[in-house]
Every structure is written in structure tokens, then in C-alpha cells.
C-alpha positions in Angstrom: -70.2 9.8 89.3 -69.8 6.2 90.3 -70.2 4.0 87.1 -72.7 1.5 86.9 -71.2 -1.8 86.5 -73.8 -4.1 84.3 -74.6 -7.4 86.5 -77.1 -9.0 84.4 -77.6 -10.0 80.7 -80.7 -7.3 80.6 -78.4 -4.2 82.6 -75.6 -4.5 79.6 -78.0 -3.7 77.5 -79.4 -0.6 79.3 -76.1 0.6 78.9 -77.0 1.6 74.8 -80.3 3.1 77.1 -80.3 6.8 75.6 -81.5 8.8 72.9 -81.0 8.9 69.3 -78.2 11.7 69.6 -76.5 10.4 72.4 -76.4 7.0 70.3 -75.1 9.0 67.1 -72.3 10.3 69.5 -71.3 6.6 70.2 -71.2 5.6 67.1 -69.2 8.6 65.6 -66.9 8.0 68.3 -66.1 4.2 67.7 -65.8 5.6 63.8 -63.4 7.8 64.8 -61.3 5.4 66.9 -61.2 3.2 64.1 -60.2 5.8 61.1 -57.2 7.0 63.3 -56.1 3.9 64.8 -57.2 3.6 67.7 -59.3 0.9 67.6 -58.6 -2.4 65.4 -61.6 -2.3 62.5 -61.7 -6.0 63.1 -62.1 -6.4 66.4 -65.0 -3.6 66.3 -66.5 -5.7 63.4 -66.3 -9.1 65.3 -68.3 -7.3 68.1 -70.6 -6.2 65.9 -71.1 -9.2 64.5 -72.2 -10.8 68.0 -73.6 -8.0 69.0 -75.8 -8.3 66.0 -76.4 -12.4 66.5 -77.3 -11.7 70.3 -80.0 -9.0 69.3 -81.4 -10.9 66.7 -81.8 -13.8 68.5 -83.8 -11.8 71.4 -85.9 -9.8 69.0 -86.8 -12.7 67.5 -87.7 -15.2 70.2 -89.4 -12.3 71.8 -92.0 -11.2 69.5 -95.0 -12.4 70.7 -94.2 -10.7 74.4 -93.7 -7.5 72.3 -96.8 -7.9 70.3 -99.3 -8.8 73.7 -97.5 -5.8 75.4 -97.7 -3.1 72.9 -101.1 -4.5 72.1 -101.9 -2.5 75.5 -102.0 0.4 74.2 -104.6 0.1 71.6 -104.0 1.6 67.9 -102.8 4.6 68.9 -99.4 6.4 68.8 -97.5 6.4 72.1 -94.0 7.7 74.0 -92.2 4.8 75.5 -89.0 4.9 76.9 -87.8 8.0 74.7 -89.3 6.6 71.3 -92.5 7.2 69.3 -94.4 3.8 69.1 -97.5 2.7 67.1 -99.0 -0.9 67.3 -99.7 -0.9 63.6 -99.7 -3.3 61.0 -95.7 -3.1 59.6 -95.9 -4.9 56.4 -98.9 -5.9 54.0 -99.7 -9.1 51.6 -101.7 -10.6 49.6 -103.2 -14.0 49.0 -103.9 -14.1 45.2 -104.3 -17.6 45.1 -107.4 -17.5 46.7 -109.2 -15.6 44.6 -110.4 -18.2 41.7 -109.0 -16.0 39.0 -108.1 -18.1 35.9 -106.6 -15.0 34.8 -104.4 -14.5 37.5 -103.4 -17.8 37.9 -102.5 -18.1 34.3 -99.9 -15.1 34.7 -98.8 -16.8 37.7 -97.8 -19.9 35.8 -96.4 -18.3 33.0 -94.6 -15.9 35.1 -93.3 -19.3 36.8 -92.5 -20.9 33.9 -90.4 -17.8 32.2 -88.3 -17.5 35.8 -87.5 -21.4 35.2 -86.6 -21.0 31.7 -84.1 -17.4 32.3 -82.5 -19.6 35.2 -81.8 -22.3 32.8 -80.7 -19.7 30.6 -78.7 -18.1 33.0 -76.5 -21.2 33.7 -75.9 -21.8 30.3 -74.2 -18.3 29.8 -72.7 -18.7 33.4 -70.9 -22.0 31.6 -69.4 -20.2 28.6 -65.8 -19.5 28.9 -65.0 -17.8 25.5 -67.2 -16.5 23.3 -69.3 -18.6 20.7 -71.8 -18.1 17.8 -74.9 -20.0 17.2 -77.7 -19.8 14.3 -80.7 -18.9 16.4 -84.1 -20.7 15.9 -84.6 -17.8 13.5 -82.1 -19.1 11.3 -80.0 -15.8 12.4 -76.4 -15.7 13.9 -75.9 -14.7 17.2 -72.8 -14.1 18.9 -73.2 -15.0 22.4 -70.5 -13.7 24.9 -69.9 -15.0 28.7 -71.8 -12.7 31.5 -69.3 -10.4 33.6 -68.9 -11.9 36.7 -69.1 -9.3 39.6 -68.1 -9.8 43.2 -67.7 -7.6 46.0 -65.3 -8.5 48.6 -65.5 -8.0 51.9 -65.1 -10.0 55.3 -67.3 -12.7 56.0 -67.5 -13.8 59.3 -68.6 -17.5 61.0 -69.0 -17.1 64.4 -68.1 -20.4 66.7 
């Protein structure tokens, strides 16, 4: 079999064209490679990480075309090119503002207003670099220690 050398920016990406298993079988083998060496884990990430940039920036300059397209087919399930597809809604919200409810709106803004005052809080504790003791408003002491800072680490990557 003569392979099929990709000539265009749409043919390279018919070349990930196939079904879920045959994509599980590319993945496990680009795994593989990497846990025994044979492919550097940073150049597979770097790859990923364009790959990732390129796809995103076609899926999401391209919505609208995908929307009046899959809008063809109604509400109703359909096959295309190897995958179950349903023009449905995909997420749900609400507009609670416009519903004139003093009640609501009052949680709303105390909700608000308790987010603003924990954040405040927050940066406070995040300042403390040993340990202190205050008298609270309740006249009682309070030992007050600094948070535990977590961090993960992990590669971050900028691409030019």
C-alpha cells in the first residue's frame, strides 16, 4: 500500500480519520515510545501543545459552519463520519436577574458581598509569614497561622 502523502492543511488532518479504537492504538503507541525511550516526552508534549493550539483555533472560528450544518439534520440522533451526533442543546443557563425577585437578588448581593470580604480575607492570611495571635471582635484569642501554600509543578509551555 502506497502511503498517502497529506498535501493540504485539511488532508493532515484526515490522517487522525479512524475510529475510536484505532485512535486508542495511536495513542498507546506514542505512550509506549515515550515510557521506553523511544520518543523524547518533550518533544511529544511540544506537539501536543500545537496540535492543541491549531485545533482550537479551527473549532472555534468554525462554530457557526458547524452549527448551520448539523442544523440539517433536525433534532434527531445521526451517524456521521463514524460518530453518533445529536444537534442538541450542550449546556444550559439561567438568567436570574430577570426575574424581579427581591429575594433572589438580595442573596445575590450578599452572596457578592461575602466572596469580596473571604478574598480580602484570603490575602490577609496569604501575607502572614509566622504565626500571630489576635483578640477577636469577641474579645476571644485566636491564633491565626499562615495558609499552606500548594503548587504543582509541571511544564508550562509559551508557544512563539
Amino acid at each position: 500500500m502506497i502511503p498517502i502523502i497529506p498535501d493540504t492543511p485539511s488532508s493532515v488532518l484526515q490522517l487522525l480519520n479512524a475510529d475510536k479504537s484505532a485512535l486508542e492504538k495511536f495513542a498507546n503507541t506514542i505512550i509506549q515510545d515515550v515510557k521506553e525511550g523511544r520518543e523524547n516526552p518533550l518533544e511529544i508534549q511540544l506537539l501536543i501543545k500545537k496540535y492543541e493550539y491549531v485545533l482550537n483555533e479551527i473549532k472555534d472560528n468554525i462554530k457557526v459552519n458547524v452549527t448551520t450544518e448539523t442544523a440539517k439534520y433536525g433534532d434527531k440522533q445521526f451517524e456521521y463520519g463514524g460518530a453518533k451526533c445529536h444537534y442538541t442543546p450542550t449546556s444550559t443557563s439561567y438568567d436570574f436577574e430577570v426575574c424581579g425577585d427581591r429575594i433572589w437578588y438580595s442573596i445575590e448581593t450578599e452572596e457578592q458581598n461575602l466572596k469580596a470580604k473571604r478574598k480580602e480575607r484570603e490575602e490577609f492570611l496569604k501575607s502572614l509569614k509566622e504565626t500571630i495571635t489576635i483578640v477577636d471582635d469577641d474579645g476571644q484569642l485566636n491564633t491565626i497561622n499562615p495558609p499552606l501554600k500548594k503548587q504543582v509543578m509541571g511544564l508550562k509551555v509559551t508557544l512563539k
